[in-house]
N, CA, C and O atoms as a GROMACS GRO file, in nm:
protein
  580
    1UNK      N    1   2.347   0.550  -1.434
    1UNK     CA    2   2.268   0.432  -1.462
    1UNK      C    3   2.137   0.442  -1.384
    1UNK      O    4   2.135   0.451  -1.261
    2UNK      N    5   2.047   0.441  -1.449
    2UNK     CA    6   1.874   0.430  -1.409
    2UNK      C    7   1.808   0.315  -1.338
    2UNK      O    8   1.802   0.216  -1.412
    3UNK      N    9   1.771   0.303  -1.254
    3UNK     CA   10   1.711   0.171  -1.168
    3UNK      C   11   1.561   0.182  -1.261
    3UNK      O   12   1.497   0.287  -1.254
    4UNK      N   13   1.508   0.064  -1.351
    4UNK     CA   14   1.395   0.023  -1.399
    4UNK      C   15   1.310  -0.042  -1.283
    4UNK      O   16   1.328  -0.134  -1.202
    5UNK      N   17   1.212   0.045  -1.311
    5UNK     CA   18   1.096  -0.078  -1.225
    5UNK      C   19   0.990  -0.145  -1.309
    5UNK      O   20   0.935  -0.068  -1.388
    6UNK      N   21   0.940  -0.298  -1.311
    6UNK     CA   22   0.862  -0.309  -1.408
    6UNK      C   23   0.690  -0.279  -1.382
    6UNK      O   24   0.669  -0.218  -1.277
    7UNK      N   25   0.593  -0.304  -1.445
    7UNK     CA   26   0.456  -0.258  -1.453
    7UNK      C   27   0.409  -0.362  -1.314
    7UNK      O   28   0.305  -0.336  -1.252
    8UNK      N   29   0.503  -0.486  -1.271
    8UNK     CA   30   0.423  -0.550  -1.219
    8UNK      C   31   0.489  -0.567  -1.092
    8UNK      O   32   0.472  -0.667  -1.024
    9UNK      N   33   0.604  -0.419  -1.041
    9UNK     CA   34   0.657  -0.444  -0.931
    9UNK      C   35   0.653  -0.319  -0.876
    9UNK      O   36   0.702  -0.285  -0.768
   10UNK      N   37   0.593  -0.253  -0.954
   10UNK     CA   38   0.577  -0.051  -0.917
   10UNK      C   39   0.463  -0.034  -0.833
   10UNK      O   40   0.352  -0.079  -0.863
   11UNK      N   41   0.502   0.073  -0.658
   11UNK     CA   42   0.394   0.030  -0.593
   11UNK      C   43   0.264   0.131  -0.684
   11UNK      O   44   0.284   0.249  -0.710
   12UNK      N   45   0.150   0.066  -0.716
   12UNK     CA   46   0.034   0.179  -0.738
   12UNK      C   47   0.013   0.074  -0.887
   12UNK      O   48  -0.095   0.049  -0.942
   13UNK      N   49   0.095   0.046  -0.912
   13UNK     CA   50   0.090  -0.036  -1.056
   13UNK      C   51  -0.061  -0.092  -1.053
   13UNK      O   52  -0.113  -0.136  -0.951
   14UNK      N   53  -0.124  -0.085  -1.178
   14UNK     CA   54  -0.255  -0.132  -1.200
   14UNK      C   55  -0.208  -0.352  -1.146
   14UNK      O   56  -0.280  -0.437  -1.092
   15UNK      N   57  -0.130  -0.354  -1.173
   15UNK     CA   58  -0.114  -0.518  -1.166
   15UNK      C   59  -0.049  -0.522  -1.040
   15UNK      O   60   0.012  -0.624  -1.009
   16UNK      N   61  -0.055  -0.414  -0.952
   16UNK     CA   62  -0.029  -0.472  -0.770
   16UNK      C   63  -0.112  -0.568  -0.686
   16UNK      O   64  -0.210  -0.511  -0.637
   17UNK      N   65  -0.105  -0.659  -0.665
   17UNK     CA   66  -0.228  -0.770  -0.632
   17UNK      C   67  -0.306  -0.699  -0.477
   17UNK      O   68  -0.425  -0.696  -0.448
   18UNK      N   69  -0.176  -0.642  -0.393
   18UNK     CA   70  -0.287  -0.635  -0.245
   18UNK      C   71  -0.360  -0.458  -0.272
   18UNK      O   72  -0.436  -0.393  -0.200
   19UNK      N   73  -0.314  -0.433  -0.368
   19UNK     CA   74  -0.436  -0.261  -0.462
   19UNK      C   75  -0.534  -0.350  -0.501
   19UNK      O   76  -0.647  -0.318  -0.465
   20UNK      N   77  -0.524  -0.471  -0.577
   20UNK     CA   78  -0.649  -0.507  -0.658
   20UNK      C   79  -0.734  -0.539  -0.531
   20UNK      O   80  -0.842  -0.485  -0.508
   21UNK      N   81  -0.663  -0.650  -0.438
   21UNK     CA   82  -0.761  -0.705  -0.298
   21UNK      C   83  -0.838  -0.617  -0.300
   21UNK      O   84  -0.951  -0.610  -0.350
   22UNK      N   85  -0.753  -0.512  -0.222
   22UNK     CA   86  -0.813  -0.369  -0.158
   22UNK      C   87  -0.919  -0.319  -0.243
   22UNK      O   88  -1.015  -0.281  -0.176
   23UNK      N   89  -0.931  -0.308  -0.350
   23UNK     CA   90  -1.041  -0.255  -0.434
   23UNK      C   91  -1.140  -0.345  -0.446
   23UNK      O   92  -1.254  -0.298  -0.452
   24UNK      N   93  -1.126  -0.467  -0.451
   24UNK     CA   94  -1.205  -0.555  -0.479
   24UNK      C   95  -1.287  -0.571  -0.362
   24UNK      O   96  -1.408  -0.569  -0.380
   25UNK      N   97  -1.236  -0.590  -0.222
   25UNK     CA   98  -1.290  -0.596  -0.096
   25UNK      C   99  -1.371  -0.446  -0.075
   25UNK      O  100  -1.480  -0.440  -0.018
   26UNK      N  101  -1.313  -0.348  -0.121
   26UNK     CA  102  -1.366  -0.220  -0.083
   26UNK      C  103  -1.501  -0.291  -0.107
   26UNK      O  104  -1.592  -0.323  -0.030
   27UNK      N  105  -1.483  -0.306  -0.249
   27UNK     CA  106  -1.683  -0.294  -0.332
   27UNK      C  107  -1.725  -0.380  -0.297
   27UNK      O  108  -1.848  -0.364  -0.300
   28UNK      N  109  -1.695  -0.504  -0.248
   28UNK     CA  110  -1.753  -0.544  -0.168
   28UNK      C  111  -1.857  -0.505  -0.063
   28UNK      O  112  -1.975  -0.536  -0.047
   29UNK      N  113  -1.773  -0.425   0.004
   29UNK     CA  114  -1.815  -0.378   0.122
   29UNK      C  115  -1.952  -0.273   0.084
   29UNK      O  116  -2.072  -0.269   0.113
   30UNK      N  117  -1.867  -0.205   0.011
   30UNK     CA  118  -1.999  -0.106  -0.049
   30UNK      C  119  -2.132  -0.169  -0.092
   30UNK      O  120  -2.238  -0.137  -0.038
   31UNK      N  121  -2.119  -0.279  -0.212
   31UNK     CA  122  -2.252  -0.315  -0.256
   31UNK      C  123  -2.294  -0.398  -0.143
   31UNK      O  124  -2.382  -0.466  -0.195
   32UNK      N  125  -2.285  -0.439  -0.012
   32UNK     CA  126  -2.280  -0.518   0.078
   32UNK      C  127  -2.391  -0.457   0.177
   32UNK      O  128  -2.487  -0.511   0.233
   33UNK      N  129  -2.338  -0.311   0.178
   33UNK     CA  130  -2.393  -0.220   0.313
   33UNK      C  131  -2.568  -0.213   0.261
   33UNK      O  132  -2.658  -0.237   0.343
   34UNK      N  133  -2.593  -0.182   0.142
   34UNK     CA  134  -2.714  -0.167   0.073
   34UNK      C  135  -2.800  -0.343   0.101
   34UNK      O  136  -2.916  -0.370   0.133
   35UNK      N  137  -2.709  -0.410   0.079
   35UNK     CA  138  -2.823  -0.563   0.082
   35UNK      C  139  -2.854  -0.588   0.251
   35UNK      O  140  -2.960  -0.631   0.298
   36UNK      N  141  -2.705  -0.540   0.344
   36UNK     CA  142  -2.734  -0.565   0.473
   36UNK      C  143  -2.866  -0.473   0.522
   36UNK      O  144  -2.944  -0.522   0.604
   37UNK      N  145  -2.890  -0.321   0.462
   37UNK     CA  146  -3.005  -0.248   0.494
   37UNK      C  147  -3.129  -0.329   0.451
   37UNK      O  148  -3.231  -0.340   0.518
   38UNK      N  149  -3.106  -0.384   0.329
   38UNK     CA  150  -3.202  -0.468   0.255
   38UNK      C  151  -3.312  -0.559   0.347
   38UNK      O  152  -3.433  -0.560   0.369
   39UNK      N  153  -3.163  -0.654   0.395
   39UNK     CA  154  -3.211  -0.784   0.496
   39UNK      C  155  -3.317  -0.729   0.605
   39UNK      O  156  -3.439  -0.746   0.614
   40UNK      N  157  -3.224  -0.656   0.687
   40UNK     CA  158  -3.284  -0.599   0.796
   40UNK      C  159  -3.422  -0.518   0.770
   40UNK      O  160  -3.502  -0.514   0.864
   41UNK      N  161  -3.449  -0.464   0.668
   41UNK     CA  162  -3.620  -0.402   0.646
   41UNK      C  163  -3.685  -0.491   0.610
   41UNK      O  164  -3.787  -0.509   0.677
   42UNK      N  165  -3.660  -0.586   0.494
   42UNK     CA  166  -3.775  -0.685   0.465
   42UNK      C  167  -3.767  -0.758   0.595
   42UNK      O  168  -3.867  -0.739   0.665
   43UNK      N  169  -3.691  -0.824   0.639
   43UNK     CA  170  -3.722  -0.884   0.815
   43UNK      C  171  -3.837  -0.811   0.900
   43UNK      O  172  -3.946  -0.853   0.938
   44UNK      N  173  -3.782  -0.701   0.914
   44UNK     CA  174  -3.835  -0.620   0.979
   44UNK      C  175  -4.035  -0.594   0.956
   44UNK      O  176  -4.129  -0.623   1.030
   45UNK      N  177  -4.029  -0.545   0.852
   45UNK     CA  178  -4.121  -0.481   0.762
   45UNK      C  179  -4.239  -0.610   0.758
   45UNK      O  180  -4.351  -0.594   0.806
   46UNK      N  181  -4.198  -0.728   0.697
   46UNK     CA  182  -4.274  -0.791   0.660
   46UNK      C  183  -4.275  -0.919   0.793
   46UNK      O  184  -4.369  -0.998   0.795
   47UNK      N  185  -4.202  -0.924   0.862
   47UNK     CA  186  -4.197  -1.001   0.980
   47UNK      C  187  -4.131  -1.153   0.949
   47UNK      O  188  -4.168  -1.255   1.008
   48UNK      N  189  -4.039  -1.150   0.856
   48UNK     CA  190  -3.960  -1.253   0.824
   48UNK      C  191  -3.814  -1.293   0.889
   48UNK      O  192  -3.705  -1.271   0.837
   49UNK      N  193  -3.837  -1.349   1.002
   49UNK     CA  194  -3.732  -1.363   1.107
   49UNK      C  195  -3.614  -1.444   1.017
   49UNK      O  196  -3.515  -1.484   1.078
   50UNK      N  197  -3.621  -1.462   0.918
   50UNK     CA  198  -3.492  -1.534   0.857
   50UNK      C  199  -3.408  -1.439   0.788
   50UNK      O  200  -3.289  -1.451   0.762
   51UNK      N  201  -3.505  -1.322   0.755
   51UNK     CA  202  -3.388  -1.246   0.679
   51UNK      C  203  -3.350  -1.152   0.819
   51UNK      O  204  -3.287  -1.048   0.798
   52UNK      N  205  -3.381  -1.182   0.942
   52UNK     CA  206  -3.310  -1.120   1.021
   52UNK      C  207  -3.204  -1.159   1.067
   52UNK      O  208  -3.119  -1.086   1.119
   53UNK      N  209  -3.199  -1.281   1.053
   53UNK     CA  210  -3.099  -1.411   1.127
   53UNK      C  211  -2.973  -1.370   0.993
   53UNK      O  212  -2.866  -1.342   1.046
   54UNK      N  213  -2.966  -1.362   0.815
   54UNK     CA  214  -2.925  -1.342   0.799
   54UNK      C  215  -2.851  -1.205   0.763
   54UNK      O  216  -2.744  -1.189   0.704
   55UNK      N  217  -2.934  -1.120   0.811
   55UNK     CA  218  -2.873  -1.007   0.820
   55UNK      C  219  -2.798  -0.965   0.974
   55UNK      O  220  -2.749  -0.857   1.006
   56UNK      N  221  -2.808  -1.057   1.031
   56UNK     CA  222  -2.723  -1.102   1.158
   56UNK      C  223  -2.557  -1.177   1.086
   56UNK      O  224  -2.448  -1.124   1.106
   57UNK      N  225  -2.569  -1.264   1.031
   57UNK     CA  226  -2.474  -1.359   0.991
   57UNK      C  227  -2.370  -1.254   0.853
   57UNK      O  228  -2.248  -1.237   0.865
   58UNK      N  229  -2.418  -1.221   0.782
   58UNK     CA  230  -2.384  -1.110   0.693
   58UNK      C  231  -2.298  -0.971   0.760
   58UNK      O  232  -2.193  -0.922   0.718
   59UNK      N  233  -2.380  -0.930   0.873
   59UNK     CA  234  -2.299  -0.822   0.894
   59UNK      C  235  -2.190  -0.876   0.964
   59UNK      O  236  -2.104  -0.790   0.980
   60UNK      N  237  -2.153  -1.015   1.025
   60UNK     CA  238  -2.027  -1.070   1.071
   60UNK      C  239  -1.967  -1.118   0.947
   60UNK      O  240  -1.895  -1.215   0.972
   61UNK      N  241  -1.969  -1.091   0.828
   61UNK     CA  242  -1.911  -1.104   0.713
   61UNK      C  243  -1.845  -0.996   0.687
   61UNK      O  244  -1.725  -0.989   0.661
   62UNK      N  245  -1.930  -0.899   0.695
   62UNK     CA  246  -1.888  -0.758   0.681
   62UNK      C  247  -1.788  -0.711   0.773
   62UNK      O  248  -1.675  -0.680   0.735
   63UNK      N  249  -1.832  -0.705   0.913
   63UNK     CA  250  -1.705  -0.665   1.018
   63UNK      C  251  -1.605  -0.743   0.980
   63UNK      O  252  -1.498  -0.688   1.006
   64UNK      N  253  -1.588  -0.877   0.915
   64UNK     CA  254  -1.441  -0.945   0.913
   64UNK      C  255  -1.390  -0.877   0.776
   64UNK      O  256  -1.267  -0.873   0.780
   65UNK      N  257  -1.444  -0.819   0.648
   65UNK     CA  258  -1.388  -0.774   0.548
   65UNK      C  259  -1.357  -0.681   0.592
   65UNK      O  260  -1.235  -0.682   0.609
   66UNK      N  261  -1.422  -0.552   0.637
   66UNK     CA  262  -1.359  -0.407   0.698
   66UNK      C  263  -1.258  -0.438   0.777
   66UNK      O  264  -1.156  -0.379   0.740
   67UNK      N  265  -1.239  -0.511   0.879
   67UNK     CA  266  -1.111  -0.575   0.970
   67UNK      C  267  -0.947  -0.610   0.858
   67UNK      O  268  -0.827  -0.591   0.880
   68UNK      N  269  -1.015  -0.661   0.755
   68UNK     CA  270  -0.874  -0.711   0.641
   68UNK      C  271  -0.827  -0.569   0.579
   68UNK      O  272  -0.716  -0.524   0.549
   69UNK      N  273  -0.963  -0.514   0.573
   69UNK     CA  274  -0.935  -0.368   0.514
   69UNK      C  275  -0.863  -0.326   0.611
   69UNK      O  276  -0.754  -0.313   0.556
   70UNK      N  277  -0.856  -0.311   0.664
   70UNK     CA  278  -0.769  -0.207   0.767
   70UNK      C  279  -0.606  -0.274   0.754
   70UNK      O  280  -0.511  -0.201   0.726
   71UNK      N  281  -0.595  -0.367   0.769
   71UNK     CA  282  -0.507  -0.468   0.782
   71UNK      C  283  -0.417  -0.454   0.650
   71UNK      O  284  -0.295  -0.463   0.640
   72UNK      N  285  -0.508  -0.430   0.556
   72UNK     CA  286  -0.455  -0.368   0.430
   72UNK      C  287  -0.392  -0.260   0.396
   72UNK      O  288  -0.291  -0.239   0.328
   73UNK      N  289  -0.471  -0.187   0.457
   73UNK     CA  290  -0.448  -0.027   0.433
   73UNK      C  291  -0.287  -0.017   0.525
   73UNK      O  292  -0.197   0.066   0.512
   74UNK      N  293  -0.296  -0.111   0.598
   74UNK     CA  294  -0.180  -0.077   0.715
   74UNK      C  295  -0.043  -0.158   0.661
   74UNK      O  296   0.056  -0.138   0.730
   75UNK      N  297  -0.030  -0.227   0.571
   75UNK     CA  298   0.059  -0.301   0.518
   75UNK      C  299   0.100  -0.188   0.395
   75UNK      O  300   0.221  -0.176   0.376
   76UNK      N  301  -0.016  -0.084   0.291
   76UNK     CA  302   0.030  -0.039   0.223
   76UNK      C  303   0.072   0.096   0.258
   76UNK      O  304   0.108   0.170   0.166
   77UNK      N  305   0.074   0.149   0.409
   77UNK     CA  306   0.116   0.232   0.432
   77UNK      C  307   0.246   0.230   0.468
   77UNK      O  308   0.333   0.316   0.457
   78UNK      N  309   0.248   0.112   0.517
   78UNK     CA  310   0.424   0.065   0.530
   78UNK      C  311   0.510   0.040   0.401
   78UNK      O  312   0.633   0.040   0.394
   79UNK      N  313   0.424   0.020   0.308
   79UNK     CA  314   0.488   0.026   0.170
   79UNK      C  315   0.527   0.168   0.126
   79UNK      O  316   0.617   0.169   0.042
   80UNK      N  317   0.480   0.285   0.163
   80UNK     CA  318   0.422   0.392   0.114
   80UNK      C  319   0.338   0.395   0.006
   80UNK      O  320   0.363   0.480  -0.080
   81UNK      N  321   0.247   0.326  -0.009
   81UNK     CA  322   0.147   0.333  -0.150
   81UNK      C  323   0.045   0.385  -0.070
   81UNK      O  324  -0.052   0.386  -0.146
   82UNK      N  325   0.009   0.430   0.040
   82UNK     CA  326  -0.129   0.510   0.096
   82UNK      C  327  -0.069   0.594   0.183
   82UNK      O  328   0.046   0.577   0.223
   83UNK      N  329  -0.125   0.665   0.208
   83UNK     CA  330  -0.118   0.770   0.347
   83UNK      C  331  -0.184   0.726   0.456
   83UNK      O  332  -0.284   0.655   0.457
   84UNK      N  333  -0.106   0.786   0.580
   84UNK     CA  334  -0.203   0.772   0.712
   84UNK      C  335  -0.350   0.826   0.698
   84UNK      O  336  -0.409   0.813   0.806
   85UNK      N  337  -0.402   0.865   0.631
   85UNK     CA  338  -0.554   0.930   0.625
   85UNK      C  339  -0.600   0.846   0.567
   85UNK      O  340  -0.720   0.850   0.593
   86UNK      N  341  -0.577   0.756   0.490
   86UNK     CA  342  -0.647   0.604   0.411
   86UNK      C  343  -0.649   0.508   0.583
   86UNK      O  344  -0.730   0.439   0.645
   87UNK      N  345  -0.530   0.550   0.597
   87UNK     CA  346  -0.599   0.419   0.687
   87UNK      C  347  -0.648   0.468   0.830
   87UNK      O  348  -0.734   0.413   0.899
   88UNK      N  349  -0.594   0.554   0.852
   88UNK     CA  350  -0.687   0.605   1.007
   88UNK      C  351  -0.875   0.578   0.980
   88UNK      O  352  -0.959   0.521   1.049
   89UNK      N  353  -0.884   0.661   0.826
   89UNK     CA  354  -0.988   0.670   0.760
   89UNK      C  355  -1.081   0.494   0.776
   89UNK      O  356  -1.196   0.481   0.818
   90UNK      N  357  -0.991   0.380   0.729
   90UNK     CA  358  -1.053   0.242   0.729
   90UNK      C  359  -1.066   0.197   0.852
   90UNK      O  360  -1.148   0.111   0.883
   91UNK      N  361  -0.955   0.273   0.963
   91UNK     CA  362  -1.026   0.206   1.136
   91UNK      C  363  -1.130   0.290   1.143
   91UNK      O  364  -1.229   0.222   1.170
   92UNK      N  365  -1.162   0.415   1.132
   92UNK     CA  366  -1.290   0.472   1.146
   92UNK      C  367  -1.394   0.431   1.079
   92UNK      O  368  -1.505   0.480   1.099
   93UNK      N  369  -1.374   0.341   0.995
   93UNK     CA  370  -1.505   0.263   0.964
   93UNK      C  371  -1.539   0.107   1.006
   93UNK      O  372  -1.651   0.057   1.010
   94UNK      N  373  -1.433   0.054   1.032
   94UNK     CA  374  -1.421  -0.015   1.173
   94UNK      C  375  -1.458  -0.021   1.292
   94UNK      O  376  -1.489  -0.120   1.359
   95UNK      N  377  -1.455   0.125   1.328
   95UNK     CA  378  -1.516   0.174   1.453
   95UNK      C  379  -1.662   0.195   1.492
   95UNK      O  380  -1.721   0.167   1.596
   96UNK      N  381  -1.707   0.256   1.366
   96UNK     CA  382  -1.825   0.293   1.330
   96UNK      C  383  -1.895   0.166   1.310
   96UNK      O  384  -1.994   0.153   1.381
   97UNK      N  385  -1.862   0.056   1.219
   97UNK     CA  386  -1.926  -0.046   1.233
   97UNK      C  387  -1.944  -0.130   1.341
   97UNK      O  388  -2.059  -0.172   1.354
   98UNK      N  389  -1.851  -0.171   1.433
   98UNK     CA  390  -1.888  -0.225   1.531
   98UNK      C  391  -1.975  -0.146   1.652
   98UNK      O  392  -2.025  -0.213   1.742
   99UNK      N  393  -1.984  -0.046   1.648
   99UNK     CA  394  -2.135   0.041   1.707
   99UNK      C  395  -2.232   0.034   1.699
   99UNK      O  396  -2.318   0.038   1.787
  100UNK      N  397  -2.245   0.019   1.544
  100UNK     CA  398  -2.371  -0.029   1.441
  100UNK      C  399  -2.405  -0.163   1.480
  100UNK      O  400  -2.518  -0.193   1.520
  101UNK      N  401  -2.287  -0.267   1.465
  101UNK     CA  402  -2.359  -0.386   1.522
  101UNK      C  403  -2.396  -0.422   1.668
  101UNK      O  404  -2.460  -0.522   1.697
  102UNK      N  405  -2.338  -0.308   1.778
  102UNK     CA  406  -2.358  -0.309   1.911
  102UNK      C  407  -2.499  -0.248   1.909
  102UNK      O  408  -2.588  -0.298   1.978
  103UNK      N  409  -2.523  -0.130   1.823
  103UNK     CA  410  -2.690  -0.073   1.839
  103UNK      C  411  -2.773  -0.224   1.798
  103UNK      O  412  -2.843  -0.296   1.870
  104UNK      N  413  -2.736  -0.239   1.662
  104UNK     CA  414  -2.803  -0.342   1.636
  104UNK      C  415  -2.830  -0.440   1.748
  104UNK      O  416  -2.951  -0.459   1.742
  105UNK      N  417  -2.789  -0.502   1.832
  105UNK     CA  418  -2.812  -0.607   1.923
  105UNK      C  419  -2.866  -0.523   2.041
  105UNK      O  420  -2.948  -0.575   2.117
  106UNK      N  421  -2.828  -0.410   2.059
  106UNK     CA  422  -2.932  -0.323   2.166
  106UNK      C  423  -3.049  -0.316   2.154
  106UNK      O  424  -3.116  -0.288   2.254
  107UNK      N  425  -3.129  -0.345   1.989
  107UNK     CA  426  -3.226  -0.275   1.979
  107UNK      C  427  -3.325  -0.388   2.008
  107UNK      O  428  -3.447  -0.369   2.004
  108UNK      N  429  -3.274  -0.495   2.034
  108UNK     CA  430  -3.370  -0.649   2.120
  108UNK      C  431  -3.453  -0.560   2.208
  108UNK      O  432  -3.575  -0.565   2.195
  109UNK      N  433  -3.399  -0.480   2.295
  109UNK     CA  434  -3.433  -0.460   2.421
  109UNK      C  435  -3.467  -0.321   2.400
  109UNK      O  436  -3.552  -0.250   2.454
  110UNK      N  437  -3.400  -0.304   2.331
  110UNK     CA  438  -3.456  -0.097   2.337
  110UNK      C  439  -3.450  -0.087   2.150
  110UNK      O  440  -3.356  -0.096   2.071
  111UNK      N  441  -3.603  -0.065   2.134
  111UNK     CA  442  -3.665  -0.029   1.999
  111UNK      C  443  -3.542   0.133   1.988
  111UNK      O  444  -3.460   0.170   1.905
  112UNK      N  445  -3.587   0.184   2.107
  112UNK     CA  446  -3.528   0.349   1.987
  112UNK      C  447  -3.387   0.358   1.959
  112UNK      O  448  -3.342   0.438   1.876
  113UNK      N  449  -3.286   0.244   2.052
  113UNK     CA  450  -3.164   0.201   1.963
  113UNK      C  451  -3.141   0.205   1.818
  113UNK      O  452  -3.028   0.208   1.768
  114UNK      N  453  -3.257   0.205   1.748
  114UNK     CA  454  -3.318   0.176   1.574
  114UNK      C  455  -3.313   0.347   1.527
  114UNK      O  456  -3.318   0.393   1.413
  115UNK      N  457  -3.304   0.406   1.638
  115UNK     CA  458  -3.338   0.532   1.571
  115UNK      C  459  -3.152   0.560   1.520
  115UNK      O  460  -3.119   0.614   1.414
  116UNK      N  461  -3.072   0.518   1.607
  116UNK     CA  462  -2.927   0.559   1.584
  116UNK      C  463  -2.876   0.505   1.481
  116UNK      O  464  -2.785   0.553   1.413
  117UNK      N  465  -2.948   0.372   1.460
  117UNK     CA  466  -2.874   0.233   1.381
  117UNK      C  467  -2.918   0.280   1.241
  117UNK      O  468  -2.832   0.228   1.170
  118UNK      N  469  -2.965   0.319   1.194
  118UNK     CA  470  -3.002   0.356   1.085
  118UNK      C  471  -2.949   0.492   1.007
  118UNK      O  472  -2.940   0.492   0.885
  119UNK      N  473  -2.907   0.633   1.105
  119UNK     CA  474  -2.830   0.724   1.023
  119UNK      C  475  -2.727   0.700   1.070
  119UNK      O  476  -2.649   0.794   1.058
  120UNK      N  477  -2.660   0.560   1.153
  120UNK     CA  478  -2.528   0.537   1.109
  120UNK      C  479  -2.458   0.459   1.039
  120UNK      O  480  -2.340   0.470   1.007
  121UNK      N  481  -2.560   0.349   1.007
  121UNK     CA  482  -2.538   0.295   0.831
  121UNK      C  483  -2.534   0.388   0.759
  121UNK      O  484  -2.460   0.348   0.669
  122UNK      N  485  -2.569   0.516   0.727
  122UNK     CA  486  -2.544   0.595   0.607
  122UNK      C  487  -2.447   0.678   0.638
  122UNK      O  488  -2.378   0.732   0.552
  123UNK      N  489  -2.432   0.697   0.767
  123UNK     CA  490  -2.200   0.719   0.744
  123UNK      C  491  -2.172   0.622   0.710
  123UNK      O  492  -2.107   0.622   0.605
  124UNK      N  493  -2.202   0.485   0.775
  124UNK     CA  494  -2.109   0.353   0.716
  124UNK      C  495  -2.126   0.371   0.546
  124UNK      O  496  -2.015   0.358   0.493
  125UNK      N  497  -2.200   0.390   0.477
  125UNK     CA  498  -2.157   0.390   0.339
  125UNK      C  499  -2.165   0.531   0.321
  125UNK      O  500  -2.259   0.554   0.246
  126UNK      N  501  -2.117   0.619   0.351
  126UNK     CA  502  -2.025   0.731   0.286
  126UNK      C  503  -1.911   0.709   0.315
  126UNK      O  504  -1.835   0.733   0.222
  127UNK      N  505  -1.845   0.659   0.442
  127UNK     CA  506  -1.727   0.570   0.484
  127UNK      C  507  -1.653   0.482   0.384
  127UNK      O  508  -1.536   0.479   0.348
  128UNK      N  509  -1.804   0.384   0.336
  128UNK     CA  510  -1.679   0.265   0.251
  128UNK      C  511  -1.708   0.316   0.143
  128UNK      O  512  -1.679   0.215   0.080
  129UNK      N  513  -1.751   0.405   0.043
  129UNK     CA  514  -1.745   0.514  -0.041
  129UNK      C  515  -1.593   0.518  -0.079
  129UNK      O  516  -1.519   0.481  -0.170
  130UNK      N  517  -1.589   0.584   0.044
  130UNK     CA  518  -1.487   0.722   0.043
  130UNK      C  519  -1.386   0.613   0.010
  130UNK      O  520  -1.327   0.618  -0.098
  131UNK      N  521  -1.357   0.494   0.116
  131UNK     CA  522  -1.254   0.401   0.121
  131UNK      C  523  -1.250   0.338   0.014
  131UNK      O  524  -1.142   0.296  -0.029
  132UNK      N  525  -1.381   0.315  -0.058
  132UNK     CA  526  -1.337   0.274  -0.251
  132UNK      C  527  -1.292   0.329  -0.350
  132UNK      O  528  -1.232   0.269  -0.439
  133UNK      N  529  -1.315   0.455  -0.348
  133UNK     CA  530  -1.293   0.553  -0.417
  133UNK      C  531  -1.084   0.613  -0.392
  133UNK      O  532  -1.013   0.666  -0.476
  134UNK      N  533  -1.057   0.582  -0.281
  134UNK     CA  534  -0.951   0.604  -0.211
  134UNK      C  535  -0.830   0.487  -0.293
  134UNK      O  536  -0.730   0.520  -0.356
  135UNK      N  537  -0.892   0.318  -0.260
  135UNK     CA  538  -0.835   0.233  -0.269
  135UNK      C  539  -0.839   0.248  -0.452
  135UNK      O  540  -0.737   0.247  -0.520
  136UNK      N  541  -0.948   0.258  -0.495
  136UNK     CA  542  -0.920   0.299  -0.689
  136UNK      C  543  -0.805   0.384  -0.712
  136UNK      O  544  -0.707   0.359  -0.781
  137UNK      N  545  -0.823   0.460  -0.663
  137UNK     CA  546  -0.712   0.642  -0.649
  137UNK      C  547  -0.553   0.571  -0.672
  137UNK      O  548  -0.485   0.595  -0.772
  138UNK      N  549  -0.513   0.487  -0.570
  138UNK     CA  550  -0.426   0.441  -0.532
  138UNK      C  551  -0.336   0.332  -0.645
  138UNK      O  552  -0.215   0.315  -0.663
  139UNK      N  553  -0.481   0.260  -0.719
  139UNK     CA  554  -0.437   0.159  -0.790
  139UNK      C  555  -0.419   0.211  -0.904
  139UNK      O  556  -0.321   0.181  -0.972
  140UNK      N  557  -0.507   0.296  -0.941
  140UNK     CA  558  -0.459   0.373  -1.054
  140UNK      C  559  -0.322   0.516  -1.074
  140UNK      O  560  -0.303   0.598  -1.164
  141UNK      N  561  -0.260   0.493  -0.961
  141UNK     CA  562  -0.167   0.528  -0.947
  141UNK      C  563  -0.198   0.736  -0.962
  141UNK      O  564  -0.147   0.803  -1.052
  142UNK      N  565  -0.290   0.796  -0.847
  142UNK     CA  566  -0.315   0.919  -0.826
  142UNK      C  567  -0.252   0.899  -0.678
  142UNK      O  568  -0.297   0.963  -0.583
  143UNK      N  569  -0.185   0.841  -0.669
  143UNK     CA  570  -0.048   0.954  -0.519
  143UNK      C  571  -0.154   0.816  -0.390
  143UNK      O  572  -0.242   0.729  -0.390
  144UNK      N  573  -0.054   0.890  -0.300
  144UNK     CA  574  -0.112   0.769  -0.135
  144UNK      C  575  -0.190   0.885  -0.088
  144UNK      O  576  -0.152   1.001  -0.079
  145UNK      N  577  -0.352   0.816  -0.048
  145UNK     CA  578  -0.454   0.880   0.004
  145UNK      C  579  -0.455   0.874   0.100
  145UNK      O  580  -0.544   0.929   0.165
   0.00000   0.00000   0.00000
């Protein structure tokens, strides 16, 4: 006798709700990293202290979604629907981001802080890339990343 699983209880299943989160939060994150670069140059650039304030307030949006991400990744590894390399992978962008926002607040006081903060937003999005592309993988049922 065969144990059935149905479409909406199979881990990887397109209709797994914390795969959909996870994907949904990924792109988040992704189309996120591009508007947070956004904020911070027109601020910058054109001397508009409001889009600095919210590109202050935004990237504490951001560190709390990457934080769930992880939180995620670590619940579906206990499921087995991911591998330890999905999620070691989502604290390392965790890690990486809160650096980014530590340069960021360094650079009050020290301009060339700006020199770091900037090619490490572009690991941060090859990072949440990778981690979208990972969390899709997963939902569409290609194996634990």
């Amino acid at each position: 006798m065969s144990t059935m699983t149905s479409p909406t209880s199979a881990p990887g299943s397109r209709r797994d709700g914390l795969l959909n989160a996870l994907v949904g939060i990924a792109a988040i994150i992704v189309v996120g990293l591009p508007i947070q670069a956004f904020l911070a140059s027109y601020g910058l650039f054109e001397g508009e202290s409001g889009f600095i304030s919210v590109h202050r307030v935004f990237g504490m949006v951001l560190v709390l979604l990457i934080a769930i991400q992880v939180i995620m990744y670590a619940l579906l590894v206990q499921r087995g629907v991911a591998g330890r390399g999905a999620f070691v992978g989502s604290i390392v962008v965790l890690l990486v981001y809160l650096a980014q926002m530590m340069l960021g607040f360094a650079t009050r006081d020290d301009a060339g802080m700006a020199a770091w903060h900037i090619p490490l937003g572009v690991l941060l999005m090859g990072g949440s890339v990778m981690g979208l592309l990972r969390a899709q993988g997963m939902r569409n049922g290609n194996g634990a990343a």
